[in-house]
C-alpha positions as CSV (number, residue, x, y, z in Angstrom):
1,X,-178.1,66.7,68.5
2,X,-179.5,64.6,65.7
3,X,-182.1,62.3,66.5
4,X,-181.7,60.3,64.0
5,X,-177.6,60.2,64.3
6,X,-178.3,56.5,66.3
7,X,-180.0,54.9,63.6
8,X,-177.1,56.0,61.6
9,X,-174.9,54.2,63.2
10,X,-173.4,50.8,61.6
11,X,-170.7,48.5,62.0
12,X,-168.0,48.7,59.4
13,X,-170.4,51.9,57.8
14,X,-168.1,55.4,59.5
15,X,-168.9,58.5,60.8
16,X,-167.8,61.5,60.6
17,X,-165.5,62.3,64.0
18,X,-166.4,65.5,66.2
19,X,-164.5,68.2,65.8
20,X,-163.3,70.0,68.5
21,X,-162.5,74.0,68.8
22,X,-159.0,75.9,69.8
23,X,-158.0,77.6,72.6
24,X,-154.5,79.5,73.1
25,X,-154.5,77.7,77.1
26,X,-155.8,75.8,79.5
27,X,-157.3,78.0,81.1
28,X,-158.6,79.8,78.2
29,X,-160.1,76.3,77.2
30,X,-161.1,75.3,80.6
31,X,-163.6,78.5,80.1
32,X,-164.5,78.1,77.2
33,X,-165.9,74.4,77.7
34,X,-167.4,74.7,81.2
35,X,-166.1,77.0,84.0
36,X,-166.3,75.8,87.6
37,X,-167.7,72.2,86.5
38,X,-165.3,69.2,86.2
39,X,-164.2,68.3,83.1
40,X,-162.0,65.5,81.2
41,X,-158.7,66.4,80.0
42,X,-157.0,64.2,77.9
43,X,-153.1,63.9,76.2
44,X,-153.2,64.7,72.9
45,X,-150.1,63.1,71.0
46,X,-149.9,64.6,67.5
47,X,-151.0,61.8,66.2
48,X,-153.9,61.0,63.6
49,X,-157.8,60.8,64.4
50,X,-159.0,56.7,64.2
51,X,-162.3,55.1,64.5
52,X,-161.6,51.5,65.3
53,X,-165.3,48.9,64.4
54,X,-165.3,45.2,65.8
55,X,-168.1,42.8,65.7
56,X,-166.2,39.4,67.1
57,X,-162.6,38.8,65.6
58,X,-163.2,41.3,62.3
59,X,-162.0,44.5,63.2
60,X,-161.3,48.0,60.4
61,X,-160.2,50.3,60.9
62,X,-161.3,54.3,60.0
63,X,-159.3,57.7,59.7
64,X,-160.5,60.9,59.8
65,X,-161.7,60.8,56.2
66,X,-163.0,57.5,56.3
67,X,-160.8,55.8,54.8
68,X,-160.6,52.2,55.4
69,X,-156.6,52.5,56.9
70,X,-157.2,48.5,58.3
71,X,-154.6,46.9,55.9
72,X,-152.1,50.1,57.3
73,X,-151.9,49.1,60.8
74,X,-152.3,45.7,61.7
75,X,-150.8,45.6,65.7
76,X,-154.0,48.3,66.1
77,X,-156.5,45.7,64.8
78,X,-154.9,42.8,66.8
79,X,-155.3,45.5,70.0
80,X,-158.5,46.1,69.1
81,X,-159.7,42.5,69.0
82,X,-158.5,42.6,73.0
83,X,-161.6,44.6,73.8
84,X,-163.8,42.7,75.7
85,X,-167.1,43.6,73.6
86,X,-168.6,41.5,70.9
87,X,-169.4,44.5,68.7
88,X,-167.8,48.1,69.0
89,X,-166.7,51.3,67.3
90,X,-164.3,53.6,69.0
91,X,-162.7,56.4,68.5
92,X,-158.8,57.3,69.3
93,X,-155.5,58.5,67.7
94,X,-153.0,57.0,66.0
95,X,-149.7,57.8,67.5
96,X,-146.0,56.2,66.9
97,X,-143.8,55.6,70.3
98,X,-141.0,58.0,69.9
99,X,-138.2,55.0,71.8
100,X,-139.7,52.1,70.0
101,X,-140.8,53.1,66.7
102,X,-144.3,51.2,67.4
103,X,-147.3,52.4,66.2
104,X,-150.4,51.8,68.5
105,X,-153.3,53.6,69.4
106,X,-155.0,55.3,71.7
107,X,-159.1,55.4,72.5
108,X,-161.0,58.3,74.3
109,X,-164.6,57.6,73.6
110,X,-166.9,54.8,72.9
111,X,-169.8,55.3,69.7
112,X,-171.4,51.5,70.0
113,X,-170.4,48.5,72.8
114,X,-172.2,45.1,72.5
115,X,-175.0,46.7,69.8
116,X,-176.2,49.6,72.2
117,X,-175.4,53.1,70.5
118,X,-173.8,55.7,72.6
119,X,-174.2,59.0,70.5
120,X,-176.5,60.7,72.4
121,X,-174.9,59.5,76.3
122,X,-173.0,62.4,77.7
123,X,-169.5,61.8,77.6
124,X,-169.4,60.6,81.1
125,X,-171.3,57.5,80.7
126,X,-168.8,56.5,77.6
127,X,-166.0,57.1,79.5
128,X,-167.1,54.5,82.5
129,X,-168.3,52.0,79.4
130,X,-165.6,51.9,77.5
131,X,-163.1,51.8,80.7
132,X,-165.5,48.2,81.8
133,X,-164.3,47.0,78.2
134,X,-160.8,48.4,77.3
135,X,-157.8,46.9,78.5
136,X,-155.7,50.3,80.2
137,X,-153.1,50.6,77.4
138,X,-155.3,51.3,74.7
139,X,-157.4,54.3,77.3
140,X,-155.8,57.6,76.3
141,X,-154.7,59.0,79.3
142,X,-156.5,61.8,80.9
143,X,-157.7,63.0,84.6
144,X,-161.2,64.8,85.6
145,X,-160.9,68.2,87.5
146,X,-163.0,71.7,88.0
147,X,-159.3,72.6,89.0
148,X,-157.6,75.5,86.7
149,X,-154.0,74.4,88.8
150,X,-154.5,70.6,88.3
151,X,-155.7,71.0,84.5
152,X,-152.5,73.1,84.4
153,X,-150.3,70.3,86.1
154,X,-151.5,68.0,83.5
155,X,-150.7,69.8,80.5
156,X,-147.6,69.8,81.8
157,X,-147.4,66.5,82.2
158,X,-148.1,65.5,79.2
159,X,-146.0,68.0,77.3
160,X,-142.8,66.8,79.6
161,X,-143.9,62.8,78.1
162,X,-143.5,64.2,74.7
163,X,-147.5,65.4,73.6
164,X,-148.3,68.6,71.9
165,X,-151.4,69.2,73.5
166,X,-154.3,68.3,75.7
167,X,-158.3,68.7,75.0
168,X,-160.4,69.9,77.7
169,X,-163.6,67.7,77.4
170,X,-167.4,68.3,78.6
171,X,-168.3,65.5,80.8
172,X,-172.6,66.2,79.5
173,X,-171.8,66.5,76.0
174,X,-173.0,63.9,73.4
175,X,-171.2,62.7,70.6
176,X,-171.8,64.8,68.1
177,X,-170.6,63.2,64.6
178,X,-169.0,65.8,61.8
179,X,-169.5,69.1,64.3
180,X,-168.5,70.8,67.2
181,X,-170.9,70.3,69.5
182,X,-172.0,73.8,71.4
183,X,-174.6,73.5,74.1
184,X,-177.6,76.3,74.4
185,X,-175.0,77.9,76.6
186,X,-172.6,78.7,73.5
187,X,-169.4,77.1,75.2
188,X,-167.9,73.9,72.8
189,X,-167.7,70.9,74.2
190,X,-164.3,69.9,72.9
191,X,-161.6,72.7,73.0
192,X,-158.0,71.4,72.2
193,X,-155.4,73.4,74.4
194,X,-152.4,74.2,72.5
């Protein structure tokens, strides 16, 4: 990673979101991430990368271009200003409730909570910091298995509540801003599952 990529970080100032890699499976993906070690597999909803940036009541919002979307989605921003952190940047998915019509939002991983930057944590330590913050509606739902049969289960899960995929997740990997990040053992740490 970046050294620098902390000191790059600013409220209201986006970055550039990580991209993941493509697998065929989950199992396929589960292997190419990192085989025998847990890992975080979240619901993926179709909907559109967002990086969400608070300090007190101001909140914009970021998609994947970063574009300022704030002004496009104001029930995000109000959900946003629920997190229990004076300053924050997020980042999640956009995604419309197929019954209601509602759009809303969704966050996996935490870049910045209270002014400390998160970049270069491992994913792990995000997680558990933006779960002390986040209300549980605005999480993205996911589980934490080594497990080929429960990663399995969970895919199909989440295809039965109406997602399209799931990304398999590397519990050590930083936040890597603009790029896959690959570890000196070659294996992505995001692979989306399709």
């Amino acid at each position: 990673m970046n050294q620098d990529a902390p000191a790059r970080l600013r409220l209201f100032e986006p970055i550039a979101p990580t991209q993941a890699g493509t697998a065929g499976s989950v199992a396929e993906a589960l292997a190419n991430v990192t085989p025998g070690r847990p890992v975080v597999i979240e619901a993926v909803s179709g909907g559109s990368r967002i990086q969400a940036h608070k300090r007190d009541a101001e909140v914009r919002l970021f998609d994947a271009t970063l574009a300022d979307v704030t002004d496009q989605h104001p029930a995000i921003v109000d959900a946003v200003r629920t997190i229990d952190a004076d300053t924050l940047i997020v980042d999640g998915t956009v995604r419309t409730d197929a019954a209601s019509g509602e759009v809303n939002a969704v966050f996996s991983d935490a870049l910045l909570i209270d002014g400390a930057p998160l970049l270069g944590r491992p994913l792990s330590d995000r997680i558990d910091l933006l779960g002390e913050v986040a209300p549980t509606k605005l999480m993205v739902q996911r589980t934490l298995t080594p497990f080929p049969a429960v990663a399995e289960a969970f895919a199909a899960h989440v295809r039965e509540q109406g997602g399209c995929e799931v990304v398999v997740r590397d519990l050590d990997a930083p936040y890597t801003p603009g790029t896959p990040y690959i570890p000196d053992e070659g294996a992505a740490a995001w692979v989306v599952a399709l």
